[in-house]
PAZAPA-4460 file (N, C-alpha, C; in steps of 0.05 Angstrom, whole numbers, plus 32768, in hexadecimal, padded with zeros to 4 digits):
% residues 266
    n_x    n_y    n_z   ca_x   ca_y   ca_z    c_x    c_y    c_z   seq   type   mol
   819A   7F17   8223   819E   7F11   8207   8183   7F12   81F8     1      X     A
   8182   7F1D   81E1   8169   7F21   81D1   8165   7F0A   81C8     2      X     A
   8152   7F04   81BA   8148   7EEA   81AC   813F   7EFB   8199     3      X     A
   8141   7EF6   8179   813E   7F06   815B   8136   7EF2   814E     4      X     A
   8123   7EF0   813F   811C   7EDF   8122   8132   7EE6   8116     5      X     A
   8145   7ECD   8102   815E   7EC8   80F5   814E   7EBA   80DA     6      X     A
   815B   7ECE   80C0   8149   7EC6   80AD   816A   7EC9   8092     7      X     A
   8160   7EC0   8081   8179   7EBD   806B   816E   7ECA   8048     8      X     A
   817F   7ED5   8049   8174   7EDA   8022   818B   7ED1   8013     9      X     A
   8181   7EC5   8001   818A   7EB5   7FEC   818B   7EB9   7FD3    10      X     A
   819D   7ECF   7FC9   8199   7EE4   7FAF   81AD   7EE9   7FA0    11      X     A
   81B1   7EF7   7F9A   81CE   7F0D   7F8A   81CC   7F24   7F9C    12      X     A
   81E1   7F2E   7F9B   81F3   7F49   7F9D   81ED   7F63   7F8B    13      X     A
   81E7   7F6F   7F95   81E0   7F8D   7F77   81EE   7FA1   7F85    14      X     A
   8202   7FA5   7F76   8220   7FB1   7F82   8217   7FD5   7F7F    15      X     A
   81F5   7FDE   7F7D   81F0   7FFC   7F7B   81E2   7FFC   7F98    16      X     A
   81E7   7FE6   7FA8   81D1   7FE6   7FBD   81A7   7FDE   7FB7    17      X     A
   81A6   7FE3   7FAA   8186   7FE6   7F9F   8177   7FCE   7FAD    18      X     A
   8184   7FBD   7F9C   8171   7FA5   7FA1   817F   7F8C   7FA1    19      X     A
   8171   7F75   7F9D   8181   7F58   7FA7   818F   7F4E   7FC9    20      X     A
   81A1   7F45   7FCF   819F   7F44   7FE8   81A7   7F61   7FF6    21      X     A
   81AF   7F76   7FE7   81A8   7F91   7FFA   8192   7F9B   8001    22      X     A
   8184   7F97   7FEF   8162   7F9C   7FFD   815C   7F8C   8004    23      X     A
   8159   7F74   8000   815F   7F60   8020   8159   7F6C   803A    24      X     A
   8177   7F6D   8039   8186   7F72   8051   8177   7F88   805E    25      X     A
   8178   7F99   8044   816B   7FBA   805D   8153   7FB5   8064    26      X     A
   8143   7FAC   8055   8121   7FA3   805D   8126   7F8D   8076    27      X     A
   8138   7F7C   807E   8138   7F71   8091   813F   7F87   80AF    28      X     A
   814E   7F97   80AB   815B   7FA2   80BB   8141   7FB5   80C9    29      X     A
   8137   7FC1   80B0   811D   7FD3   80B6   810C   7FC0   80CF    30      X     A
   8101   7FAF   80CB   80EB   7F9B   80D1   8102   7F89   80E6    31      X     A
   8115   7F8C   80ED   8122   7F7F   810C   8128   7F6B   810A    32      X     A
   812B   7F60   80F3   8134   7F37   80F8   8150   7F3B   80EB    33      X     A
   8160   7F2C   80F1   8175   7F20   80EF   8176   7F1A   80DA    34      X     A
   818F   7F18   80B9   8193   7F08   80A8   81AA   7EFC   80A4    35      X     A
   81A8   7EF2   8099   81C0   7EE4   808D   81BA   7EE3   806F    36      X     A
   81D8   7ED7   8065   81CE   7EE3   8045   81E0   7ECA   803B    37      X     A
   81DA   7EBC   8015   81DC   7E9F   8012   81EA   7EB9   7FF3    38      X     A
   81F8   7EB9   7FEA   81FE   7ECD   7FD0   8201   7EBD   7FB6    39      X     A
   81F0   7EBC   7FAD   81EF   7EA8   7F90   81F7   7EB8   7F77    40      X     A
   8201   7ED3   7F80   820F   7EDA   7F68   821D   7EFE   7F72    41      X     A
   8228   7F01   7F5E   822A   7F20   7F61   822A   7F32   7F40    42      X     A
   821F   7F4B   7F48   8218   7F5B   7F30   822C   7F76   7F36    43      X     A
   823C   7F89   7F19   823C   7F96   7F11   821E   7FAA   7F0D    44      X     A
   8214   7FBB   7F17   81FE   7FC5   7F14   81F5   7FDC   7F21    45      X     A
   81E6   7FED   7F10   81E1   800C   7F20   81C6   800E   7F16    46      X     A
   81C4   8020   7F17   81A0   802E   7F14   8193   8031   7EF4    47      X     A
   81AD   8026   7EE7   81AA   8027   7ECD   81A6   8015   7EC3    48      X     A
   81AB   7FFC   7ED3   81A2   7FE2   7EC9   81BF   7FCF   7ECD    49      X     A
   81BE   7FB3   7EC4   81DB   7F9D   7ED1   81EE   7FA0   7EBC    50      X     A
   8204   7FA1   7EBF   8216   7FA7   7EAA   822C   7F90   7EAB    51      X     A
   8228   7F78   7EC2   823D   7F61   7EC2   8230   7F55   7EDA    52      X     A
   8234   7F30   7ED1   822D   7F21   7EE9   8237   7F0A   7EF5    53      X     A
   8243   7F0D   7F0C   8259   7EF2   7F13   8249   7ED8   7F26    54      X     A
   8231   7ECC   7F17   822F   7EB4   7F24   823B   7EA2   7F3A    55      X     A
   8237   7E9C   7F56   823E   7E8E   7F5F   8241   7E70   7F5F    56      X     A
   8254   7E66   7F5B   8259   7E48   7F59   8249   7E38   7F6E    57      X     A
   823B   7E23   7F63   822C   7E0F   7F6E   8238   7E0A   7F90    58      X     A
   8250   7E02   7F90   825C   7DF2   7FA8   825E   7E0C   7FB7    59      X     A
   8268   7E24   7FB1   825E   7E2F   7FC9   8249   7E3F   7FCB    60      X     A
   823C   7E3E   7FC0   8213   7E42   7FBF   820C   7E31   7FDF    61      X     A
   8216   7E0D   7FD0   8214   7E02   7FEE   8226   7E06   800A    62      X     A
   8244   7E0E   8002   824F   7E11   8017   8242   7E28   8027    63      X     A
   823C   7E38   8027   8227   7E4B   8030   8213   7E46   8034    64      X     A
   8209   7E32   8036   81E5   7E29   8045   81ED   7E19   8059    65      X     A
   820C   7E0E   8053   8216   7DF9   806C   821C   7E0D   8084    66      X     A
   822D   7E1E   807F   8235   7E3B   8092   8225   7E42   809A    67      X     A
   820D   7E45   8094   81F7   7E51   8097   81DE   7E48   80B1    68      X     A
   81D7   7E39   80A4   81C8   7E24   80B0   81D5   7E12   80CA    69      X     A
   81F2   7E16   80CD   81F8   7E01   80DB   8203   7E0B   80EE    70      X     A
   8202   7E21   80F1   81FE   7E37   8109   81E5   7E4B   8111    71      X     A
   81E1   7E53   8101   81C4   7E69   810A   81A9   7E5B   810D    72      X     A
   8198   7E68   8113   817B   7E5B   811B   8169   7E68   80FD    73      X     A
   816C   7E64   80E6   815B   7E65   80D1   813D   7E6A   80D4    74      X     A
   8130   7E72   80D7   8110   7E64   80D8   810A   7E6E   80C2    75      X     A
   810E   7E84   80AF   8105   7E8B   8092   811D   7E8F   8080    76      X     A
   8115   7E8A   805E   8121   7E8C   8052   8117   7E98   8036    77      X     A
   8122   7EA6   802B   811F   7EB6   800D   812E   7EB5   7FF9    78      X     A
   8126   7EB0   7FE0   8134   7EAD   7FC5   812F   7EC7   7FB5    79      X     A
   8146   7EC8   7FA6   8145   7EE5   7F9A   814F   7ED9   7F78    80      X     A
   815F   7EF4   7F77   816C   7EE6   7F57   817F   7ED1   7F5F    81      X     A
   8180   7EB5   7F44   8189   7EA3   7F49   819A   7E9E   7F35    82      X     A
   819B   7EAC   7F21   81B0   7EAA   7F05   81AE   7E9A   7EF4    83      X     A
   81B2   7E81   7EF7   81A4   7E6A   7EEA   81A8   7E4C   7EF5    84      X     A
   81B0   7E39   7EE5   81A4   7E21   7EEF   81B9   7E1A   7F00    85      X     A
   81D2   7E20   7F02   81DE   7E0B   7F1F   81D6   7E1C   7F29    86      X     A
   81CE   7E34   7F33   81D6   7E41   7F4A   81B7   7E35   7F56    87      X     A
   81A6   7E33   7F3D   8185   7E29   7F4E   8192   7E12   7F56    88      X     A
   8195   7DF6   7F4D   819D   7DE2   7F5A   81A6   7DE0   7F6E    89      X     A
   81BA   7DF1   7F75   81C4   7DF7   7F82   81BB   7E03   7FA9    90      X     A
   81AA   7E15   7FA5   8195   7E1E   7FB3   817B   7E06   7FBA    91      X     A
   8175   7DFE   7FA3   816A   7DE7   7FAA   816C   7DD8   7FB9    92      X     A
   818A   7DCF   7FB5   8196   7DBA   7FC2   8196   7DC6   7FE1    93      X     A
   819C   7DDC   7FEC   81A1   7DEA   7FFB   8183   7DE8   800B    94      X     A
   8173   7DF2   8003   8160   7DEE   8010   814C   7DD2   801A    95      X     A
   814E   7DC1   8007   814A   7DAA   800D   8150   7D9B   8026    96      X     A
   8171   7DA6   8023   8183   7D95   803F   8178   7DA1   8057    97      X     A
   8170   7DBD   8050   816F   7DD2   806D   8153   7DD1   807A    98      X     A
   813D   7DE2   8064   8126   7DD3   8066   811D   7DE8   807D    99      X     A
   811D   7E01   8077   8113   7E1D   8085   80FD   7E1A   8086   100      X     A
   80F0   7E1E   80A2   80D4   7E1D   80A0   80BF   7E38   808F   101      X     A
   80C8   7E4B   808D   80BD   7E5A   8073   80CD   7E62   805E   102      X     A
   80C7   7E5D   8047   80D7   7E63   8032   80C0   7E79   801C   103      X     A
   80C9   7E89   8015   80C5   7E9E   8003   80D0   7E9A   7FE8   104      X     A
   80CA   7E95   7FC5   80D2   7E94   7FB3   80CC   7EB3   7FA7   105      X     A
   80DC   7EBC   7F9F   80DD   7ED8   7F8E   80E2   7ED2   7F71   106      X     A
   80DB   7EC4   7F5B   80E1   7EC1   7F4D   80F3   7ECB   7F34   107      X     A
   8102   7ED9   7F3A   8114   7EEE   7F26   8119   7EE0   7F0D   108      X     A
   8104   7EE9   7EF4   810B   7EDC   7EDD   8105   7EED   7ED2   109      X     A
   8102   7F04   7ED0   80FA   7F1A   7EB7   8102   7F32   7EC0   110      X     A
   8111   7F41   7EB1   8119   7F5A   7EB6   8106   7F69   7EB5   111      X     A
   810D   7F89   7EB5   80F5   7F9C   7EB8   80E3   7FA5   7E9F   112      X     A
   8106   7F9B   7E8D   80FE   7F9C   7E6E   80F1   7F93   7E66   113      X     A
   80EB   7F72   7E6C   80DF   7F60   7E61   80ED   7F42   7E57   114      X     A
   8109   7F43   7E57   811D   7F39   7E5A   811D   7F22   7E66   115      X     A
   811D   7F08   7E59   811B   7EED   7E6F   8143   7EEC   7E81   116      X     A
   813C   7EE8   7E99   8155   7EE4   7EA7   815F   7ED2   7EA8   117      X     A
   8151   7EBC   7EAB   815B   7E9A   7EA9   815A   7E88   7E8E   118      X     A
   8162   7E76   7E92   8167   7E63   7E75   8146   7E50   7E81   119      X     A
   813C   7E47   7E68   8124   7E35   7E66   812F   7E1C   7E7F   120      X     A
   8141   7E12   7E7E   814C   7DFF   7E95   814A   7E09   7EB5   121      X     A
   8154   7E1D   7EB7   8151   7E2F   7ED2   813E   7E2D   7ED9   122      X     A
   8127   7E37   7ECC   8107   7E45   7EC4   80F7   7E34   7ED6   123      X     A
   80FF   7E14   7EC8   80EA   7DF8   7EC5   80F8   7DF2   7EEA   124      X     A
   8115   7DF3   7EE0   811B   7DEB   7F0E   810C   7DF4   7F16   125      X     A
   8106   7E10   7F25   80FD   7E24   7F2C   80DB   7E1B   7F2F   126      X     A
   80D5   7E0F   7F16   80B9   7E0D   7F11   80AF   7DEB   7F26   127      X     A
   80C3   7DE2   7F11   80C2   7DC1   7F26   80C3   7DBD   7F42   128      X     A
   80DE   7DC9   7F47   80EA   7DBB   7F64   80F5   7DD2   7F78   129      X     A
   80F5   7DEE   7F74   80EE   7E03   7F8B   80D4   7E0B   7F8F   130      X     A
   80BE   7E09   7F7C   80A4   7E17   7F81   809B   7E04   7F98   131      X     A
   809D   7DF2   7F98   8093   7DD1   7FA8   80A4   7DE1   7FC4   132      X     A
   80B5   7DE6   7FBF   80C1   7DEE   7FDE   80B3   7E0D   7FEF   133      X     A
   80A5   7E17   7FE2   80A1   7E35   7FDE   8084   7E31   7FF7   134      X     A
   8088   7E46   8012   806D   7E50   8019   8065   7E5F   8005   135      X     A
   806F   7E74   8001   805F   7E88   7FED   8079   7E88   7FDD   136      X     A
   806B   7E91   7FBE   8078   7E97   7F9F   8076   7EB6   7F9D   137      X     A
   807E   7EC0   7F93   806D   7EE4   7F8F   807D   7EF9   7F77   138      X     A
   806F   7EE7   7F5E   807C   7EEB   7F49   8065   7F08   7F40   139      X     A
   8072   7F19   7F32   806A   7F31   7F20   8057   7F21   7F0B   140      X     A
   8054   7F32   7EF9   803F   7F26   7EE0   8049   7F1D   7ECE   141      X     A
   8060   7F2F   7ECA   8077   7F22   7EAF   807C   7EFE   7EBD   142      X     A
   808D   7F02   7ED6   8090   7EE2   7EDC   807E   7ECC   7EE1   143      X     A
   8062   7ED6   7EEF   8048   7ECD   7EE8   8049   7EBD   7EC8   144      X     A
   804E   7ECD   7EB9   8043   7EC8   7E9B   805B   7EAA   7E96   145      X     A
   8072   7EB4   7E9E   808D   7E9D   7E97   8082   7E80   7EA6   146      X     A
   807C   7E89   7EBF   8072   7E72   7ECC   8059   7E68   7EC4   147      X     A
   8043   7E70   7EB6   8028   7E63   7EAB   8033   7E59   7E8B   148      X     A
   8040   7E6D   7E7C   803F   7E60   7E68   8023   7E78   7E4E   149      X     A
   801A   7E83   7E60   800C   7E96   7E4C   8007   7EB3   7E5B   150      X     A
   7FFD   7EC9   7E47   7FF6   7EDE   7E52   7FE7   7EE3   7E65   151      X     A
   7FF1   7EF5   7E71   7FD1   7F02   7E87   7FBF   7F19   7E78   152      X     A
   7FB2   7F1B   7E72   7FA9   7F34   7E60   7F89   7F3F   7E6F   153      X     A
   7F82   7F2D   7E8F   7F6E   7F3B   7E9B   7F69   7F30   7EBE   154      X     A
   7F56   7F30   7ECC   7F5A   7F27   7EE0   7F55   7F03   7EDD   155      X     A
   7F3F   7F05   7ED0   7F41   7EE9   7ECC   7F59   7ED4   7EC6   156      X     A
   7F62   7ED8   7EB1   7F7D   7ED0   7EB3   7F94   7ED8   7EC4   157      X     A
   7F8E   7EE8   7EDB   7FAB   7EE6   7EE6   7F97   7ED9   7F00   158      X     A
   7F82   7ED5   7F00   7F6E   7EBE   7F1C   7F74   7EAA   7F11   159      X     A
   7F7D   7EA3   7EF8   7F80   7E83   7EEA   7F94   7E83   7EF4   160      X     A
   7FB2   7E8D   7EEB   7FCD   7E8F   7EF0   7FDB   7E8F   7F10   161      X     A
   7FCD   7E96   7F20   7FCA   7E8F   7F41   7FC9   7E77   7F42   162      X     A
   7FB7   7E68   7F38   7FB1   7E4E   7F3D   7FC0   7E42   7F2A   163      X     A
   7FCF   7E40   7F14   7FDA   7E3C   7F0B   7FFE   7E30   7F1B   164      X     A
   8005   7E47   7F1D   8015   7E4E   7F33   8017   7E42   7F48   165      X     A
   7FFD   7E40   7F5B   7FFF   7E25   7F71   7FFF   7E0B   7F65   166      X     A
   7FF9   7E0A   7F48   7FF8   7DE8   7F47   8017   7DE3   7F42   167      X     A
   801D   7DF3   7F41   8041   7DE6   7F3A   8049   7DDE   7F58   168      X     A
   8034   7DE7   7F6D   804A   7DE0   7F8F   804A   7DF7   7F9D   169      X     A
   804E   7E0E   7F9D   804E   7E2D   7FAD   802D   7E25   7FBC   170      X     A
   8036   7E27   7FDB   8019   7E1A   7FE9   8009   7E3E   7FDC   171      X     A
   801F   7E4E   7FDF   8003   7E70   7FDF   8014   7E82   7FC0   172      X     A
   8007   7E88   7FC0   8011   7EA1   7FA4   8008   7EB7   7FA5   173      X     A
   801E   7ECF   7F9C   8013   7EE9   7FA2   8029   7EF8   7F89   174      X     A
   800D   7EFA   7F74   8010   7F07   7F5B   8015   7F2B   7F5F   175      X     A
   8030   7F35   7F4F   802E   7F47   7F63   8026   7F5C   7F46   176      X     A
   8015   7F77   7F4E   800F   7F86   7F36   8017   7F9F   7F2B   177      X     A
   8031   7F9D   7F34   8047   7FB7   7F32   804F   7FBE   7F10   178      X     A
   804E   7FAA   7F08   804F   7FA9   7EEA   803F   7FB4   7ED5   179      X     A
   801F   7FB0   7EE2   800B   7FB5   7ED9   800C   7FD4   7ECB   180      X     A
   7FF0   7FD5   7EC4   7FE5   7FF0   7EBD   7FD0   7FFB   7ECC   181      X     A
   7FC2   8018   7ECC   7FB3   801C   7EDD   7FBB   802C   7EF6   182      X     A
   7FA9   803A   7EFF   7FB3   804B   7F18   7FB4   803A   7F2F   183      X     A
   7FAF   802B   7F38   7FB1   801C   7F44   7FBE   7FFB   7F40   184      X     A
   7FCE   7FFA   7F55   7FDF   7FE4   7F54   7FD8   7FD0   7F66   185      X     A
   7FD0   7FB4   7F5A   7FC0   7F9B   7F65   7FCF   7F88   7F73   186      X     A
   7FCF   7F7C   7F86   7FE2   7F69   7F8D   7FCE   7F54   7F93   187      X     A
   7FD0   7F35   7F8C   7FBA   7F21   7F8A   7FCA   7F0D   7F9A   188      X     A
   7FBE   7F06   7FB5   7FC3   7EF2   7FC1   7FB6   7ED8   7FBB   189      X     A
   7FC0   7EBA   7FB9   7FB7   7EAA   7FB6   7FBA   7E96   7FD1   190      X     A
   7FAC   7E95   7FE4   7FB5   7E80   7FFB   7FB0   7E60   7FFC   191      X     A
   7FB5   7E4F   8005   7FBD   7E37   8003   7F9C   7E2D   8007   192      X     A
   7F89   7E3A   801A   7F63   7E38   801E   7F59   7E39   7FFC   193      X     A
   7F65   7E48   7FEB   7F5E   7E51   7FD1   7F50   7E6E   7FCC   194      X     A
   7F57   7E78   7FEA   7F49   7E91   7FE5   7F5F   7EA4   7FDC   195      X     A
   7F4E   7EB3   7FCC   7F66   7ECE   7FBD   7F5B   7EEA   7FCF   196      X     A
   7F70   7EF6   7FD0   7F6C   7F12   7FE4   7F80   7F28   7FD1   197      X     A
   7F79   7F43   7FC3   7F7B   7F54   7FBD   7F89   7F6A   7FC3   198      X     A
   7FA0   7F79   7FC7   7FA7   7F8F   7FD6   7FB9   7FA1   7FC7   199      X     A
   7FA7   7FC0   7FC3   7FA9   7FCD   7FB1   7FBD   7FE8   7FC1   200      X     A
   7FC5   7FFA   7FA7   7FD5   800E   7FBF   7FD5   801F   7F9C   201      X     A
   7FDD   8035   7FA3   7FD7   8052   7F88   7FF4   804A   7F7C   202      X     A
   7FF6   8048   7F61   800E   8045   7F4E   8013   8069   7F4D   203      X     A
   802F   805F   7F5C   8046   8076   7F59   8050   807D   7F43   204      X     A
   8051   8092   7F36   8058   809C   7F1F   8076   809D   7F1F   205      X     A
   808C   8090   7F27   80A8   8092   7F2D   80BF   8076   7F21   206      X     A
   80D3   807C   7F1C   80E0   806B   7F14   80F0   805E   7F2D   207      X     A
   80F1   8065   7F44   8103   8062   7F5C   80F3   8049   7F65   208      X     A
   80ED   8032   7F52   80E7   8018   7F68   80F8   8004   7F67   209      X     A
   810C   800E   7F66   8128   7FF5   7F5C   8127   7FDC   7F76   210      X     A
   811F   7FBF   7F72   8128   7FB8   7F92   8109   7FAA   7F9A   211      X     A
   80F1   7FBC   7F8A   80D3   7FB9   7F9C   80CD   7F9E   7FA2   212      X     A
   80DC   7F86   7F91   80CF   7F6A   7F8E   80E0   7F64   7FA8   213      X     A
   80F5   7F65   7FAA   8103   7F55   7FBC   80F9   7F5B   7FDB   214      X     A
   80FA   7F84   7FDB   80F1   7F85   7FEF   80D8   7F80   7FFD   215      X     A
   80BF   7F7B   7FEB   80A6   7F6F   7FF0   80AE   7F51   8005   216      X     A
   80BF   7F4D   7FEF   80C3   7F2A   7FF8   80CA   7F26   8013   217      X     A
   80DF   7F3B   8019   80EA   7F3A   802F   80DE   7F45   8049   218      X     A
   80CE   7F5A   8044   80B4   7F60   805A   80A7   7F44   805F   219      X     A
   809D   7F39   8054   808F   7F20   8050   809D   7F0C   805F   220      X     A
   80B8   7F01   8054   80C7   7EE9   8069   80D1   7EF7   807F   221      X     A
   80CC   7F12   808A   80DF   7F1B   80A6   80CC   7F17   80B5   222      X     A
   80A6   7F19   80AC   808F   7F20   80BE   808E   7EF9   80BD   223      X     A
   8091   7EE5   80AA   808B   7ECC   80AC   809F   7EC2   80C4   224      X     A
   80B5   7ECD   80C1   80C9   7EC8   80D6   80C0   7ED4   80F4   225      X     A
   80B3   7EEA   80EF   80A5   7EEF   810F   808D   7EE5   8113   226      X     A
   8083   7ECC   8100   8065   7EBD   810E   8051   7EBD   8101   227      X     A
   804E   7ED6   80F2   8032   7EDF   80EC   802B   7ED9   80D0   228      X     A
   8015   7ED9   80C6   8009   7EC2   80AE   800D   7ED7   809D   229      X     A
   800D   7ECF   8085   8005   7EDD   8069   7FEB   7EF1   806E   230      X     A
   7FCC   7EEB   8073   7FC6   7F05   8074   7FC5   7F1D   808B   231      X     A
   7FD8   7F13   809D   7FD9   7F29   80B0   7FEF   7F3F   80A3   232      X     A
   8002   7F2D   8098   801D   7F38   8085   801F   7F4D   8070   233      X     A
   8000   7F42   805D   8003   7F54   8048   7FFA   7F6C   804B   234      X     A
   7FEF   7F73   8056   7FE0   7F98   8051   7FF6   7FAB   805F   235      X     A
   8005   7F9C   8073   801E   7FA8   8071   803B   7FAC   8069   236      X     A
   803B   7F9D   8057   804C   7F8B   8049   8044   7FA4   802B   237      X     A
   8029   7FAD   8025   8023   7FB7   800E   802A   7FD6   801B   238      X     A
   8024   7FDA   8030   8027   7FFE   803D   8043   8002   8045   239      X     A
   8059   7FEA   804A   806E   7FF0   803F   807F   7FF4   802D   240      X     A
   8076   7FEE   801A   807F   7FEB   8006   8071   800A   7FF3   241      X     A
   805C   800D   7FFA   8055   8028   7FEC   8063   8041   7FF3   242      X     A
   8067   8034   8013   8072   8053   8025   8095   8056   801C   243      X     A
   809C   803B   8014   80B6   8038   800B   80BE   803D   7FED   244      X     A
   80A5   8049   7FDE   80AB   8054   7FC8   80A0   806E   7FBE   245      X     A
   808C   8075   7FD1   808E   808A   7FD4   8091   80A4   7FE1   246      X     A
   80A8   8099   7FF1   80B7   80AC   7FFB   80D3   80AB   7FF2   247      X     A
   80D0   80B5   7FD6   80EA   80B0   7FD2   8107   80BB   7FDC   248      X     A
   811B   80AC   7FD4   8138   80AE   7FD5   814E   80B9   7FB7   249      X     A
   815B   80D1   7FB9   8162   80D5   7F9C   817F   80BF   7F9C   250      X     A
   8182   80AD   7F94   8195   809D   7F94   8199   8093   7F79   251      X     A
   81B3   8098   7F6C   81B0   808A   7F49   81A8   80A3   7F3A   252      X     A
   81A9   809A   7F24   81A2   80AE   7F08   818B   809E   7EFC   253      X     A
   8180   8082   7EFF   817C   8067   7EEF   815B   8073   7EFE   254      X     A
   815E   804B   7F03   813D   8046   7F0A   8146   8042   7F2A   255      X     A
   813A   8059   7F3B   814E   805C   7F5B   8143   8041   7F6C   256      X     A
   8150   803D   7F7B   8147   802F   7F92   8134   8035   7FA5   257      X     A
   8121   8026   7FBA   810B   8034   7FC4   8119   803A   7FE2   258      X     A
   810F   804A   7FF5   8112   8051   800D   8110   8041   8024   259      X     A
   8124   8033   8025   8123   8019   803A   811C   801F   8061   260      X     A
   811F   803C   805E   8121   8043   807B   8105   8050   8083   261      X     A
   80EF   804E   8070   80DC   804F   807A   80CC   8042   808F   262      X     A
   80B6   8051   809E   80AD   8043   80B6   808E   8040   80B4   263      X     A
   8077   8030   80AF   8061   8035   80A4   804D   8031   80C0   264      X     A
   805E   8033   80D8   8053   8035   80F4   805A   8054   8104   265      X     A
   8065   8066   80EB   8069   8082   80FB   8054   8089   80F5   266      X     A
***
């Protein structure tokens, strides 16, 4: 009998495949661990963007962490989109009772547009009483900005906004720079010592990154689930994720999904 790291994502559904707990899932499958999946909502949605969204009800948000947890061997856990405030409470609640020894927060509050996703109530949970639960946070710049409260407009301010970010509770933070401008795309680690670590990769000229946040995330809790620390994690965690967008997949008419079946050890 094998012995597998057993790890759970805790998201929505994106019914085009792209992203949410499908890229999850495939980024788990890539990288060999086991998941299980907690579904806090489901979407209508293609490459063109969400066109309808069916929230999951609180009680079974939790009936699903009970199923969950009260059979499999958990050791990591990941948050994705959360919809809004019961379903965070909800998850909250969920995690609290369970109490995974690594947890990953993805913060999903801003679309690609610019678009806030959550209600100011959601926002402030999230901010209060999951970040406090959070090994690592690993919000973009737009959700960076939701979570500080002001702009980033250079490095200095997004070195303020790191630390910012840990003082709400997230022991590490990792600002991610996909958003950015510039040929190059920055990713800023913040670790729990206070040291910040940097890891850059060439901005792809392509619309096919549908998915990139979640799947980052999920490289990240499959390698936490096999042992190994944050910086052994990231530089490959960043050469996946490059190799997984640019090699692309023609899938969609929209903004495509990235190439989950890449191998950055061939």
């Amino acid at each position: 009998m094998i012995t597998i790291p057993q790890v759970v994502t805790i998201a929505g559904i994106d019914s085009s495949g792209g992203a949410g707990i499908n890229a999850d899932m495939k980024t788990f499958h890539n990288q060999k661990v086991y998941s299980a999946t907690i579904v806090t909502g489901l979407t209508a949605q293609n490459t063109y963007g969400v066109q309808e969204i069916l929230p999951t009800n609180k009680d079974f948000i939790l009936a699903q962490f009970d199923s969950v947890f009260s059979d499999l061997e958990i050791s990591a856990a990941k948050t994705g989109a959360l919809f809004d405030t019961a379903q965070v409470e909800g998850v909250i609640q969920g995690l609290k009772k369970y109490k995974p020894k690594h947890l990953v927060v993805d913060p999903v509050m801003v679309a690609k547009g610019g678009a806030i996703l959550l209600t100011k109530e959601a926002i402030d949970l999230i901010k209060d009483e999951l970040l406090p639960l959070a090994e690592l946070v690993t919000p973009n710049l737009e959700e960076a900005e939701v979570m500080t409260g002001y702009q980033i407009t250079d490095e200095n301010s997004l070195l303020n906004s790191l630390h910012d970010i840990q003082k709400l509770g997230a022991k590490n933070v990792l600002i991610k720079g996909g958003h950015g401008q510039g040929e190059l795309v920055r990713d800023y680690l913040l670790l729990t010592d206070g040291s910040v670590s940097t890891y850059d990769s060439k901005r792809l000229l392509t619309e096919r990154t549908h998915g990139t946040g979640d799947t980052l995330s999920s490289y990240i809790i499959a390698h936490l689930a096999m042992g190994e620390s944050l910086r052994e994690i990231m530089p490959n965690a960043k050469a996946f994720i490059s190799e997984a967008i640019s090699k692309t997949i023609m899938v969609g008419h929209g903004h495509g999904p990235l190439n989950h079946w890449v191998n950055i050890n061939d």
